[in-house]
Every structure is written in structure tokens, then in C-alpha cells.
NUMIMAR-665154 format. One record per residue (C-alpha): residue in three letters; x, z, y. Coordinates in nm, 4 decimals. Example, Ala and Ser with C-alpha at 12.3 -4.5 7.8 and 13.67 -1.06 7.14 Angstrom:
2
<rec><residu>Ala</residu><X>1.2300</X><Z>0.7800</Z><Y>-0.4500</Y></rec>
<rec><residu>Ser</residu><X>1.3670</X><Z>0.7140</Z><Y>-0.1060</Y></rec>
//
This chain:
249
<rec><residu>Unk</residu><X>2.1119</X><Z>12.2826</Z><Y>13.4168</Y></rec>
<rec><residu>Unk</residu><X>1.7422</X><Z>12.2639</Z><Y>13.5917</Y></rec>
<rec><residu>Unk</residu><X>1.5198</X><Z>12.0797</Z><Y>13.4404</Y></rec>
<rec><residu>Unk</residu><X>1.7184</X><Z>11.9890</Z><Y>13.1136</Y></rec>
<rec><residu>Unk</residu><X>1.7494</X><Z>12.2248</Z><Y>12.8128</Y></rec>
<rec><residu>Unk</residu><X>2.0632</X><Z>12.1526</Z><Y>12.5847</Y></rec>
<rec><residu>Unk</residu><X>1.9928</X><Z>12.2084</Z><Y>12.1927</Y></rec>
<rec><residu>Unk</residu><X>2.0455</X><Z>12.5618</Z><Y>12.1695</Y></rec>
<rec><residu>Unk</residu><X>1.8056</X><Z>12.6030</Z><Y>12.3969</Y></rec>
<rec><residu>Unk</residu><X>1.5720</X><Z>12.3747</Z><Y>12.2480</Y></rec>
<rec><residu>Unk</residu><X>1.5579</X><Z>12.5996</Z><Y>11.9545</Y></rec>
<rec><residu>Unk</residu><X>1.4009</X><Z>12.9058</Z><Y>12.1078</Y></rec>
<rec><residu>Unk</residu><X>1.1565</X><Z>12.6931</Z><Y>12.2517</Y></rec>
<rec><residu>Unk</residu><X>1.0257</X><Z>12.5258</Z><Y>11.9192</Y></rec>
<rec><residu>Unk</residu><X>1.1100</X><Z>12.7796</Z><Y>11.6718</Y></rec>
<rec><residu>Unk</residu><X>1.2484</X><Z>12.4974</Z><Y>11.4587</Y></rec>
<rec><residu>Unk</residu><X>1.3686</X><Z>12.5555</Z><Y>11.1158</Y></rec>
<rec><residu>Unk</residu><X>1.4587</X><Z>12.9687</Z><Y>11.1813</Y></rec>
<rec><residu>Unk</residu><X>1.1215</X><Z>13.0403</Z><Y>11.2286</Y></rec>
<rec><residu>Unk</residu><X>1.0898</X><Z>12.9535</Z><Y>10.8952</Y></rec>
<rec><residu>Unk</residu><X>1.0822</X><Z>13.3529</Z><Y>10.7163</Y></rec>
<rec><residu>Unk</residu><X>1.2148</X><Z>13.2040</Z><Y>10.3818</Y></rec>
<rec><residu>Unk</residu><X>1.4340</X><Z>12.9480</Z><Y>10.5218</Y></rec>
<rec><residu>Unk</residu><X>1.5969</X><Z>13.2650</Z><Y>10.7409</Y></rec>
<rec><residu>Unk</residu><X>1.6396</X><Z>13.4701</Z><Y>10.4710</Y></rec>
<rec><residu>Unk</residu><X>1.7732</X><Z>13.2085</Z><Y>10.2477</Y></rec>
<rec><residu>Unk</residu><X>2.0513</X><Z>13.1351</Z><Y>10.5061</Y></rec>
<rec><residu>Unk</residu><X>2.1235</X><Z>13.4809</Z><Y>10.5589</Y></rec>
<rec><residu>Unk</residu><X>2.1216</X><Z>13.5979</Z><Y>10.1888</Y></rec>
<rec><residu>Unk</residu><X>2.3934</X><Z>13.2963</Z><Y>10.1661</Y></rec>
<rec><residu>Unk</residu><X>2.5734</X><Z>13.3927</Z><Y>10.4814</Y></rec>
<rec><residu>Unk</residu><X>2.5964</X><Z>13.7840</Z><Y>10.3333</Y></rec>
<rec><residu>Unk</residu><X>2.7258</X><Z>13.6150</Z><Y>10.0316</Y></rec>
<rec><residu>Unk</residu><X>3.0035</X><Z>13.4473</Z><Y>10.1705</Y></rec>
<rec><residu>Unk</residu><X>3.1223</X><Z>13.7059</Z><Y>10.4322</Y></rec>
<rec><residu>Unk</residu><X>3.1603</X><Z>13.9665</Z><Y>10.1428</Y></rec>
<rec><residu>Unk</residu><X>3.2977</X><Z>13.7447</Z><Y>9.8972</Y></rec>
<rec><residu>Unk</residu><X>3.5934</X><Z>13.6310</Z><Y>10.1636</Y></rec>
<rec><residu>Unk</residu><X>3.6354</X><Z>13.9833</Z><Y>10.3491</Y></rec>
<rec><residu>Unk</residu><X>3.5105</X><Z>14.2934</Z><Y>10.1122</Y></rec>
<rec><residu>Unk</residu><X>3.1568</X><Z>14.4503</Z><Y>10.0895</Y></rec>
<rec><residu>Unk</residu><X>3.2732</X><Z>14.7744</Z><Y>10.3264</Y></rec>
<rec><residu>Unk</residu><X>3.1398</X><Z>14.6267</Z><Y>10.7278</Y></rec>
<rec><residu>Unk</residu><X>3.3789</X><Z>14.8326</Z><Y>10.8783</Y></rec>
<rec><residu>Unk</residu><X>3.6426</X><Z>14.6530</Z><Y>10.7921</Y></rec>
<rec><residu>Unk</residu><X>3.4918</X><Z>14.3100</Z><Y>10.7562</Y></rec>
<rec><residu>Unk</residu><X>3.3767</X><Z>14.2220</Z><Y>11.1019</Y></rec>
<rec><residu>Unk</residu><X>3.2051</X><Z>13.8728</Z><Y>11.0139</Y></rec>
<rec><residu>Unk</residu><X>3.0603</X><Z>14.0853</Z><Y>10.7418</Y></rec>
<rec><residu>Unk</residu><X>2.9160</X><Z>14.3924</Z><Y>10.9889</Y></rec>
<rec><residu>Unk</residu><X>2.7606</X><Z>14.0890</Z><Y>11.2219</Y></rec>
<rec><residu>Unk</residu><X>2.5506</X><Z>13.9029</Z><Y>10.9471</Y></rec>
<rec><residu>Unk</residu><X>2.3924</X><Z>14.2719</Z><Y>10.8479</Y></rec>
<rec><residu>Unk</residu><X>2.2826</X><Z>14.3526</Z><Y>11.2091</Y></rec>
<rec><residu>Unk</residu><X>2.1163</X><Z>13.9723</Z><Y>11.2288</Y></rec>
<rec><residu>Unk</residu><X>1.9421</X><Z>14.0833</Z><Y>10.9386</Y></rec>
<rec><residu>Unk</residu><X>1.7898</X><Z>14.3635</Z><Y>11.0007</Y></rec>
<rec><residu>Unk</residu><X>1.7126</X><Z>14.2001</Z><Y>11.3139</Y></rec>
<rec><residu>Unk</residu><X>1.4688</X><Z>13.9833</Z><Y>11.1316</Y></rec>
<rec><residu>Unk</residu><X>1.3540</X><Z>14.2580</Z><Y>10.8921</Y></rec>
<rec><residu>Unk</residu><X>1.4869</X><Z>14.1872</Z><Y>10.6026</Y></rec>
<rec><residu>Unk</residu><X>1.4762</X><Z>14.4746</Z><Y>10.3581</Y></rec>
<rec><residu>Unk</residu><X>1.7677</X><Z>14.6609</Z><Y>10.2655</Y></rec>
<rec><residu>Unk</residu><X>1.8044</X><Z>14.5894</Z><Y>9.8952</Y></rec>
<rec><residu>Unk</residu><X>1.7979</X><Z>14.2295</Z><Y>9.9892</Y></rec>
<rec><residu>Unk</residu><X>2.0848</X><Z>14.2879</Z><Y>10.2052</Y></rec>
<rec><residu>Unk</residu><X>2.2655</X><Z>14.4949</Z><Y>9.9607</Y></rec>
<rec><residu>Unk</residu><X>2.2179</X><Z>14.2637</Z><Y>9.6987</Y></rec>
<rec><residu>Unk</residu><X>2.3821</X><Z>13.9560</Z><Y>9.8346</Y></rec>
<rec><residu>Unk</residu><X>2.6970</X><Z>14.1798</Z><Y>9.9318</Y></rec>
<rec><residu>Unk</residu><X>2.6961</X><Z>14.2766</Z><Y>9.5813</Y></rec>
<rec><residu>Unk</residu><X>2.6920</X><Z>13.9233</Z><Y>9.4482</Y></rec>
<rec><residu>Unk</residu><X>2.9869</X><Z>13.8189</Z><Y>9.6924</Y></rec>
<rec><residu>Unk</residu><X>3.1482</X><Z>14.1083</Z><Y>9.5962</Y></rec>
<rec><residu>Unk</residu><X>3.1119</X><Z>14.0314</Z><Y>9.2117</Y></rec>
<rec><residu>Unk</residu><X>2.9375</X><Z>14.3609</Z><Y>9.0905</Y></rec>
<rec><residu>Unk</residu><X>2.6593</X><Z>14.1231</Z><Y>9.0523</Y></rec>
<rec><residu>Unk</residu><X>2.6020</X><Z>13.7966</Z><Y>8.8796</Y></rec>
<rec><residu>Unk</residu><X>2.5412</X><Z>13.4791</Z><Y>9.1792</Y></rec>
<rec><residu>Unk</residu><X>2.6348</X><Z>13.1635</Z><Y>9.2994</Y></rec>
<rec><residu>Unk</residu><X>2.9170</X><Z>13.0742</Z><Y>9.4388</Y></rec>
<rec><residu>Unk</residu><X>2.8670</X><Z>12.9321</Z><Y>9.7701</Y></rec>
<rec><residu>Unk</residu><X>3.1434</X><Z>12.7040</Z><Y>9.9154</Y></rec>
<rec><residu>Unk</residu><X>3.1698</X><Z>12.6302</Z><Y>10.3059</Y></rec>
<rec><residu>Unk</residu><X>3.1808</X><Z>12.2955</Z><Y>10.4213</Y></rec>
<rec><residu>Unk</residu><X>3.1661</X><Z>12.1490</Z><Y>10.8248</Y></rec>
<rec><residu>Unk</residu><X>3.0336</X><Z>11.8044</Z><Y>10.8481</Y></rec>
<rec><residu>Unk</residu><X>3.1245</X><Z>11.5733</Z><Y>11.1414</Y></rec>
<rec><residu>Unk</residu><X>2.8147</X><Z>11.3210</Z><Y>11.3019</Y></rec>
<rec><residu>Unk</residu><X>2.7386</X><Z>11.1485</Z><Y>11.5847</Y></rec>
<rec><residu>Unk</residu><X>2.3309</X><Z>11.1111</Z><Y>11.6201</Y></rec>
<rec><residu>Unk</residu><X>2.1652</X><Z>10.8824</Z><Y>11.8525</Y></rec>
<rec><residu>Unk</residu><X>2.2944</X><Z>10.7877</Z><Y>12.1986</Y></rec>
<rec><residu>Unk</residu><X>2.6554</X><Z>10.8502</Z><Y>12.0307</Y></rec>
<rec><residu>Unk</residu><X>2.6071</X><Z>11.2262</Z><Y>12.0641</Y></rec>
<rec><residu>Unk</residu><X>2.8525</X><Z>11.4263</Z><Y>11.9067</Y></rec>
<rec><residu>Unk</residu><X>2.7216</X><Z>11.6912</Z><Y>11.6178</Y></rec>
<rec><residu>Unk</residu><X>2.8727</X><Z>11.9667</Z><Y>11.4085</Y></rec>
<rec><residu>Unk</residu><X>2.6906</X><Z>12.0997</Z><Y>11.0771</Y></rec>
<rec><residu>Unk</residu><X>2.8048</X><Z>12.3649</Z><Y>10.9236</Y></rec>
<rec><residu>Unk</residu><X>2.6734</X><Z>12.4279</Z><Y>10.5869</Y></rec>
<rec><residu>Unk</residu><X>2.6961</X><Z>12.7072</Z><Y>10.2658</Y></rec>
<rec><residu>Unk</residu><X>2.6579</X><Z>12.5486</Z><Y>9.8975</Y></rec>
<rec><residu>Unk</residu><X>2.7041</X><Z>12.5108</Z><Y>9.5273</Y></rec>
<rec><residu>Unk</residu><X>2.6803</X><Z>12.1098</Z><Y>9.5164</Y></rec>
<rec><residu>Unk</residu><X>2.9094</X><Z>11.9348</Z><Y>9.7649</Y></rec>
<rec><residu>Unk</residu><X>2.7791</X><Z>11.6423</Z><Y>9.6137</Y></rec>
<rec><residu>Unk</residu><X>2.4199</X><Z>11.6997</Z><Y>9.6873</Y></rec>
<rec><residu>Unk</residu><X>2.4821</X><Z>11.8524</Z><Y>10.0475</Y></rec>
<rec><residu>Unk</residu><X>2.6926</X><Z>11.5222</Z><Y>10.1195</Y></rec>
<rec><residu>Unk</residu><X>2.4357</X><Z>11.2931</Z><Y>10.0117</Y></rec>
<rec><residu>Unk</residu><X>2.1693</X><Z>11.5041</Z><Y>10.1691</Y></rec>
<rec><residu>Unk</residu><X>2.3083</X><Z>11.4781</Z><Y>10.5155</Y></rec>
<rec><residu>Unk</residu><X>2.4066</X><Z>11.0868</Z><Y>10.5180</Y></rec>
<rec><residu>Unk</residu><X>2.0629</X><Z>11.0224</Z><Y>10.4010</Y></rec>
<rec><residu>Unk</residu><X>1.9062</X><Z>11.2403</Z><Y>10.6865</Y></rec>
<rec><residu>Unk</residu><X>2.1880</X><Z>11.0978</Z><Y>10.9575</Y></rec>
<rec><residu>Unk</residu><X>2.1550</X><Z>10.7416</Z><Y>10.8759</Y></rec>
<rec><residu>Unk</residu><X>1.7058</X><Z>10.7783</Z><Y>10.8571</Y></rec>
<rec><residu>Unk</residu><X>1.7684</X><Z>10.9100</Z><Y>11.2333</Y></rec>
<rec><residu>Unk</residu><X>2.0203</X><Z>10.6610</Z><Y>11.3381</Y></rec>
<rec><residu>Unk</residu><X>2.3132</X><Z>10.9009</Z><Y>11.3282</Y></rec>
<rec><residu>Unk</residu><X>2.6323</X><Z>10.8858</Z><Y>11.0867</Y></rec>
<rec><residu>Unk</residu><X>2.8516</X><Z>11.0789</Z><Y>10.8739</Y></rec>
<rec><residu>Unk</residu><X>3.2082</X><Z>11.0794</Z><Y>11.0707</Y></rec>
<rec><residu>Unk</residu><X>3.5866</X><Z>11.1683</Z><Y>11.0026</Y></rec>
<rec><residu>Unk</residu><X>3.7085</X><Z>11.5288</Z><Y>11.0017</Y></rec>
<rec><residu>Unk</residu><X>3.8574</X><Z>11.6117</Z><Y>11.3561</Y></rec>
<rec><residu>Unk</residu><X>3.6156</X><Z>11.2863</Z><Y>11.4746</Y></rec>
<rec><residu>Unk</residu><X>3.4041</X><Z>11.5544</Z><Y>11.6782</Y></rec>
<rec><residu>Unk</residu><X>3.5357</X><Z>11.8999</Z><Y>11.6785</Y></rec>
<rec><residu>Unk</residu><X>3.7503</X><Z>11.8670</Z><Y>11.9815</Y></rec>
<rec><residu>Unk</residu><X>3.4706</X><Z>11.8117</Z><Y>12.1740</Y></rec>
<rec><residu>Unk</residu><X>3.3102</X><Z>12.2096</Z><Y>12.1226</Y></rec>
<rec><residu>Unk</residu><X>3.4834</X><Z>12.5493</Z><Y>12.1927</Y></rec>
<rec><residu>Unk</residu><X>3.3582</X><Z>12.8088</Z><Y>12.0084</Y></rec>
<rec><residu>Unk</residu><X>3.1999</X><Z>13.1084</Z><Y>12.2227</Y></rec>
<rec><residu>Unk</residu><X>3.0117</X><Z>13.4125</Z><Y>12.2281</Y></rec>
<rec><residu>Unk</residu><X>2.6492</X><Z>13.3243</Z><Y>12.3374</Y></rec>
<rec><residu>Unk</residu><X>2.3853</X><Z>13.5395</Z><Y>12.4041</Y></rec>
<rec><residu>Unk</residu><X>2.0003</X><Z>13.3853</Z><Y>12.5244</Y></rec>
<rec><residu>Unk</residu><X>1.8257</X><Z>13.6780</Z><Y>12.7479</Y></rec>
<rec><residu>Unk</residu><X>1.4728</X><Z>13.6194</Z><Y>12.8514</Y></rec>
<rec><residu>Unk</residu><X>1.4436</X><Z>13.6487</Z><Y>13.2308</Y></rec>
<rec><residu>Unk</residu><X>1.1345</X><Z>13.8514</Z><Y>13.2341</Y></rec>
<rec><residu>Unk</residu><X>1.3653</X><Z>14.1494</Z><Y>13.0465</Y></rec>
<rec><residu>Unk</residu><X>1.6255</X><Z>14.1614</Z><Y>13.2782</Y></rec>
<rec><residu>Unk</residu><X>1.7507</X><Z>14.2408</Z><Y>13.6511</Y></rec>
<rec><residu>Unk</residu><X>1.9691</X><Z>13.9567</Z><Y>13.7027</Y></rec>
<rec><residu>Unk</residu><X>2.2493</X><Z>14.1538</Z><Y>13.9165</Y></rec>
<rec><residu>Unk</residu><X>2.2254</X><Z>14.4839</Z><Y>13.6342</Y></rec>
<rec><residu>Unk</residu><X>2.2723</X><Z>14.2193</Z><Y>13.3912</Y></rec>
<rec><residu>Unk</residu><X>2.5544</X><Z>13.9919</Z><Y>13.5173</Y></rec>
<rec><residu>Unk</residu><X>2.7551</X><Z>14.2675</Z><Y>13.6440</Y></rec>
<rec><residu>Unk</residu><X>2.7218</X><Z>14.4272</Z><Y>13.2870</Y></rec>
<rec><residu>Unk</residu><X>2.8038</X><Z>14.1554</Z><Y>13.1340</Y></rec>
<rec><residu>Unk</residu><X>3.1319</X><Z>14.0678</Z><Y>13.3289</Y></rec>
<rec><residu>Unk</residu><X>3.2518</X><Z>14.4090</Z><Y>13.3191</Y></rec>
<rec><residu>Unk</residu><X>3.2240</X><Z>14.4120</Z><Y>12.9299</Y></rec>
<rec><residu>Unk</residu><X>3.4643</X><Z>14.0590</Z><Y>12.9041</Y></rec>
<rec><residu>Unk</residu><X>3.1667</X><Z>13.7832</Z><Y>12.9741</Y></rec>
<rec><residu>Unk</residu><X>3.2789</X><Z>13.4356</Z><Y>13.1262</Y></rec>
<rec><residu>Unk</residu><X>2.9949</X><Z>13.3424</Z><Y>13.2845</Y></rec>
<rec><residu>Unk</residu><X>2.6272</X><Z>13.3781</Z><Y>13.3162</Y></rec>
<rec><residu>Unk</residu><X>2.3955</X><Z>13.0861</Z><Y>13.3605</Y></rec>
<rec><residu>Unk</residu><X>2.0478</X><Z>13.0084</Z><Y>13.4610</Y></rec>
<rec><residu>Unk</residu><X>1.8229</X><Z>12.8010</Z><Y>13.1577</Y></rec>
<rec><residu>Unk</residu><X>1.5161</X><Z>12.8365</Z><Y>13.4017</Y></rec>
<rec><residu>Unk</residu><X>1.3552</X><Z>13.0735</Z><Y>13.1533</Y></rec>
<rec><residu>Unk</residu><X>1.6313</X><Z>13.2581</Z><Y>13.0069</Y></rec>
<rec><residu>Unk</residu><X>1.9819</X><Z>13.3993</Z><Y>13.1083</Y></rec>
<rec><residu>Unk</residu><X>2.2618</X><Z>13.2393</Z><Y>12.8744</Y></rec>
<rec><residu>Unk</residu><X>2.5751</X><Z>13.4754</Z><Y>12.8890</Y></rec>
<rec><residu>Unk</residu><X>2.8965</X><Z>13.2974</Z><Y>12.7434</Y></rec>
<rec><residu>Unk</residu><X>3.2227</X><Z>13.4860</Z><Y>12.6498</Y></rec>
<rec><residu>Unk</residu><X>3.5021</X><Z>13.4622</Z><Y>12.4392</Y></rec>
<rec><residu>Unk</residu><X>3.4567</X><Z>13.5081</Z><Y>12.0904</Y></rec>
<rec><residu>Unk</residu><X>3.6828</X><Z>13.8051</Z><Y>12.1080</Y></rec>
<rec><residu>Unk</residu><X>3.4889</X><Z>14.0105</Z><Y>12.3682</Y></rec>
<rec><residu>Unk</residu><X>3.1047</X><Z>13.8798</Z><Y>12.2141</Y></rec>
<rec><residu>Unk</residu><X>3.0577</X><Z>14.2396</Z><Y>12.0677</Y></rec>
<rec><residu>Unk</residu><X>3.1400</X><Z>14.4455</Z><Y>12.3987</Y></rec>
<rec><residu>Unk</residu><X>2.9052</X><Z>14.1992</Z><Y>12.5892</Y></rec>
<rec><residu>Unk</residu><X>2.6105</X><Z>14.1927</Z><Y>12.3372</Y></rec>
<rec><residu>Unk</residu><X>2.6459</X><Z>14.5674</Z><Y>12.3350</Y></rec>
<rec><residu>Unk</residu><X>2.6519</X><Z>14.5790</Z><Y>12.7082</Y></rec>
<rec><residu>Unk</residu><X>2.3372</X><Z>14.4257</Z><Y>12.6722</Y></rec>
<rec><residu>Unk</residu><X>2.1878</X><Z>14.6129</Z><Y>12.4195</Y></rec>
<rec><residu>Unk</residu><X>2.2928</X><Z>14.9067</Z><Y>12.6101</Y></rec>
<rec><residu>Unk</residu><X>2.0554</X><Z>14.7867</Z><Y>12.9365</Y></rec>
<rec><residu>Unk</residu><X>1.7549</X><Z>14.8574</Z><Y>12.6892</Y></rec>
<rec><residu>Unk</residu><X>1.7195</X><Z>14.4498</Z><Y>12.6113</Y></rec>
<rec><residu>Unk</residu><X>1.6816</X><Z>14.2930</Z><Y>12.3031</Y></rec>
<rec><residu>Unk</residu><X>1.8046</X><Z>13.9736</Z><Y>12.3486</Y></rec>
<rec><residu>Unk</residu><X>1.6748</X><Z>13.6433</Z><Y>12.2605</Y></rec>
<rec><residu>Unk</residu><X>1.9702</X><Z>13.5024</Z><Y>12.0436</Y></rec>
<rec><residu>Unk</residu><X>2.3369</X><Z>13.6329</Z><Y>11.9922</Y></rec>
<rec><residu>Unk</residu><X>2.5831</X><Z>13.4306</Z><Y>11.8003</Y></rec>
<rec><residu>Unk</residu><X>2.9619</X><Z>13.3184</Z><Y>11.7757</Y></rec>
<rec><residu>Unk</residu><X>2.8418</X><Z>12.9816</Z><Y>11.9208</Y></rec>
<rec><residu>Unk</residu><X>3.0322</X><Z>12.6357</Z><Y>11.8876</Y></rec>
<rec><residu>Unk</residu><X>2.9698</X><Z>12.4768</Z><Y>12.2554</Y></rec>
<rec><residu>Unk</residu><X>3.0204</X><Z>12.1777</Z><Y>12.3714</Y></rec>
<rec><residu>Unk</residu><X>3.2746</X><Z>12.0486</Z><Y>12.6806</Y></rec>
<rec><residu>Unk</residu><X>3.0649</X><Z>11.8021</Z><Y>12.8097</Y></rec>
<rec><residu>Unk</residu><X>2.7085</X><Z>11.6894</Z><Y>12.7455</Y></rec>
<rec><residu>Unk</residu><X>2.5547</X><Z>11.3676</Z><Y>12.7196</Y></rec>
<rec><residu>Unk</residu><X>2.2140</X><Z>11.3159</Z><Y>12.8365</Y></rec>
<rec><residu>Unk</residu><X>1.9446</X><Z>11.1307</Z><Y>12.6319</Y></rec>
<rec><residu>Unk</residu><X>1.5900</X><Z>10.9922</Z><Y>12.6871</Y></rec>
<rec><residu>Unk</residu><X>1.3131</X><Z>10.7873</Z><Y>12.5281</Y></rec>
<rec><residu>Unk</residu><X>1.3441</X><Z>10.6873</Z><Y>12.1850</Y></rec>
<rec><residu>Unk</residu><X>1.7478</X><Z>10.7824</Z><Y>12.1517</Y></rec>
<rec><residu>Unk</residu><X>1.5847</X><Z>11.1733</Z><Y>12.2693</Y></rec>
<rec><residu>Unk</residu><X>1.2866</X><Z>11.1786</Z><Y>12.0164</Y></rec>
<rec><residu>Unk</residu><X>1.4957</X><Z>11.0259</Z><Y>11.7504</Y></rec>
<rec><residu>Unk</residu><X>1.7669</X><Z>11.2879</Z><Y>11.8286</Y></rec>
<rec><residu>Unk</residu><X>1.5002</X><Z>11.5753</Z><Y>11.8140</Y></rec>
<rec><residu>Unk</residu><X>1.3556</X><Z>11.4588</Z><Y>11.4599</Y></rec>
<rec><residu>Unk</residu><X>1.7314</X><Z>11.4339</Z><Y>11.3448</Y></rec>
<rec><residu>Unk</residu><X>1.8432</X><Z>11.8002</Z><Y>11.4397</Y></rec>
<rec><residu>Unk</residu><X>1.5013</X><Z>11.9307</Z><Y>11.2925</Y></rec>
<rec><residu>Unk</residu><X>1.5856</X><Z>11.7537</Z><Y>10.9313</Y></rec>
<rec><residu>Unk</residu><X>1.8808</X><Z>11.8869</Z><Y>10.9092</Y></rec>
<rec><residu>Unk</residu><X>1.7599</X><Z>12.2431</Z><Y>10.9803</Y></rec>
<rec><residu>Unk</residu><X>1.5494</X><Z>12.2225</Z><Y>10.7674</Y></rec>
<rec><residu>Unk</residu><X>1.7446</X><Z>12.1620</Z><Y>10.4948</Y></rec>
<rec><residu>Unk</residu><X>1.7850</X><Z>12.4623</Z><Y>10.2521</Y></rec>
<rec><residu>Unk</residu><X>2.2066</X><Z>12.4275</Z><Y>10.2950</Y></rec>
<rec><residu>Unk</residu><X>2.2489</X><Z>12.4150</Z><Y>10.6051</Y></rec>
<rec><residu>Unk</residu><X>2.3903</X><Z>12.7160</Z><Y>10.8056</Y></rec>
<rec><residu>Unk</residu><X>2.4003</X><Z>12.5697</Z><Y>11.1836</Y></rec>
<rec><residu>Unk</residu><X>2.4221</X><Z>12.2787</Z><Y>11.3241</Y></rec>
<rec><residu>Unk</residu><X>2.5754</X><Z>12.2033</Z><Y>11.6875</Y></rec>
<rec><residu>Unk</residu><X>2.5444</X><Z>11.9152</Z><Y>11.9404</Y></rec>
<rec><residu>Unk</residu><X>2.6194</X><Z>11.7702</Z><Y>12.2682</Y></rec>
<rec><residu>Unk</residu><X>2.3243</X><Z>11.6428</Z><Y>12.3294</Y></rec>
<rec><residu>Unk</residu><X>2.1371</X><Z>11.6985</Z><Y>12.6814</Y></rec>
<rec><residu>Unk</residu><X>1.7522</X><Z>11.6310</Z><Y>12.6808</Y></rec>
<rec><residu>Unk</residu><X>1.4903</X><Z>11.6736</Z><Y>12.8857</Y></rec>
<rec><residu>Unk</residu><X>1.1351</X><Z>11.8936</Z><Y>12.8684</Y></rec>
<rec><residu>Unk</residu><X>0.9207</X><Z>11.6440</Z><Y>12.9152</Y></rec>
<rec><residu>Unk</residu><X>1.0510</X><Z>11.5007</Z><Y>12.5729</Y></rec>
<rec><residu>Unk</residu><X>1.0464</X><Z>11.8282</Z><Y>12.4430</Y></rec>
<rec><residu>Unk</residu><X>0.7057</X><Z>11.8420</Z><Y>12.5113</Y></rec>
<rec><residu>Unk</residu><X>0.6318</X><Z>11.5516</Z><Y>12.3831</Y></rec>
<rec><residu>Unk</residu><X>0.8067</X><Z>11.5824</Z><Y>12.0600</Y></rec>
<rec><residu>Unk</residu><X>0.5263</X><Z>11.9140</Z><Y>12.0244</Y></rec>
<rec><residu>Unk</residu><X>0.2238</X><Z>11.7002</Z><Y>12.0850</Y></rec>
//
């Protein structure tokens, strides 16, 4: 993985659209929403539920916010009703891509992201066209700087982690989804706040891009982002820091 950075790396480098405070919060507000609407308001016995409240209070978000949106999912308060929907892509370079998104006009989200595929020479595919490409994972980003690498991996491994890999500038620890909690607890427990944790979709194989196919690739994955319905969005695309770094200048 030296000297490349996949995606989901790519985002802790730029910030990109999470950065965003209101963009955040609007995703998570949604993503409280949801949980509680499709699993009950009580965390302890929605797990999907229990994970979107510790991401945010991990970004501060106060607690009548957070109480709130469970409330509206829950119906003991007026809202909108968010539905889920997972669009299949392929971007530039024939890169696969996965965007998940939360909400209340499938007809505006669809039209939203064939506009912002097609401006970035990408395209809207077929269900199934891309999925079997990613596996979904537990995936946590440590900065190297927090961490003794042999503490870390053998904390990691003992808790159910996969494998631990080197980024260059972070440690990315991948597990199955069903042992994510023990591992990001392990962490937690080593007195490190880590740089990302998520249920992650990852991809099999990569494919590398450079030049224009790479900056166009870049400017497509930040549009859709940034748009206000869109939850995450996953790709196999490979591409190196120098056009990272150029995409920031």
C-alpha cells in the first residue's frame, strides 16, 4: 500500500464533505432517524442504534439533538420519513462505486446522482452491477503517532481483528463486522482515540488511477459527499498522493 492511499484514506487526509459541521450533523440526525425508526429508541437493544449515538457524541453533538431524532424515528415526534436507498456506479477508469444514501425524494436523490456521475464521467449502473466487488468490514484508521505498533496489533488480534495494515501515516485495523465492537474497544481501551471507526464496505481488489481519470475521480467522490442525501459512498479506486496533492493546490 506505500505510496498510494485508497479512498477511505483519502478522506482523512482532505476532510472532504464530513468536515463539514452541518453536513455531519445532518447525516447523523438522518442516520439516528432511521436506526430508531427500524430497531426501537432503547440502544441496548438496537445495536445499529447504540453505534450512531457514540459517533455522535464523538463529534459533539448535543444531547437534545440526539434525543430528538430518536424521538422522530420513534414517532413520539412529528419528522420525515427517511427511506434507504444503495446506488450502483462505476466513475472514471471503470472504477467500481457504492453510494449509500437516506431520503424523502427518491426522485430527486436519483436525478441528483446521474447528474453528478455523468458531469464526472461516471454512470448510474444495475443493482448487483458492483456490490460483489466489496465485503463489508469493521475498519478502524489509528494515527501512528498514538500508538505502539506491537501493543496495538496484538490487541487488536486478540479482540477478533483480521489484519492490521500500514497506510504510511496511519494503522488501518480490519475485522469482521461481528467482532468491530470488541476491537474498537480494544482500542479504546489502549487510551487511543482513533481516527475513524465504521462498519466499512471494502473492496476485493483495487484499480489504480492517474492523470485526468484520478482528478476526475477525486472531483466525482467529493460531489457526491457533498450532497445533503448522501450517507457514504464506497469505491475501488487506488490513487496516488501526488494527485492528492494536487487536487489541494
Amino acid at each position: 500500500m506505500s505510496g498510494h492511499s485508497k479512498w477511505h484514506t483519502i478522506k482523512h487526509k482532505k476532510g472532504a464533505a464530513d468536515a463539514k459541521r452541518g453536513k455531519l450533523f445532518t447525516r447523523v440526525i438522518k442516520e439516528l432517524t432511521v436506526a430508531a425508526r427500524n430497531g426501537g429508541g432503547d440502544p441496548d437493544m438496537n445495536p445499529r442504534l447504540r453505534t450512531i449515538i457514540a459517533e455522535a457524541k464523538s463529534v459533539n453533538m448535543p444531547a437534545d439533538n440526539i434525543k430528538r431524532a430518536i424521538q422522530r424515528g420513534t414517532g413520539e415526534l412529528p419528522g420525515v420519513n427517511y427511506d434507504e436507498i444503495t446506488y450502483e456506479a462505476y466513475g472514471p477508469g471503470g472504477v467500481a462505486i457504492i453510494i449509500e444514501t437516506l431520503t424523502d425524494n427518491k426522485n430527486r436523490t436519483v436525478g441528483e446522482m446521474r447528474h453528478t456521475l455523468t458531469k464526472w464521467s461516471g454512470n448510474l449502473g444495475e443493482a448487483n452491477s458492483v456490490a460483489w466487488m466489496f465485503e463489508k468490514k469493521g475498519y478502524i484508521v489509528i494515527e501512528k503517532s498514538k500508538a505502539d505498533e506491537e501493543k496495538l496489533l496484538a490487541a487488536v488480534i486478540d479482540a477478533g481483528a483480521d489484519d492490521m495494515q500500514d497506510d504510511d501515516t496511519n494503522w488501518e485495523v480490519v475485522s469482521p463486522p461481528e467482532t468491530y465492537t470488541p476491537v474498537l474497544e480494544a482500542v479504546k481501551a489502549l487510551g487511543i482515540e482513533p481516527a475513524a471507526a465504521e462498519i466499512a464496505l471494502l473492496p476485493k481488489n483495487y484499480i489504480k488511477l492517474e492523470g485526468k481519470a484520478a482528478q476526475q475521480m477525486i472531483r466525482l467522490m467529493e460531489a457526491l459527499e457533498e450532497n445533503e442525501d448522501t450517507k457514504k459512498v464506497w469505491t475501488n479506486a487506488d490513487i496516488e498522493e501526488k494527485e492528492i496533492e494536487a487536487s489541494l493546490a
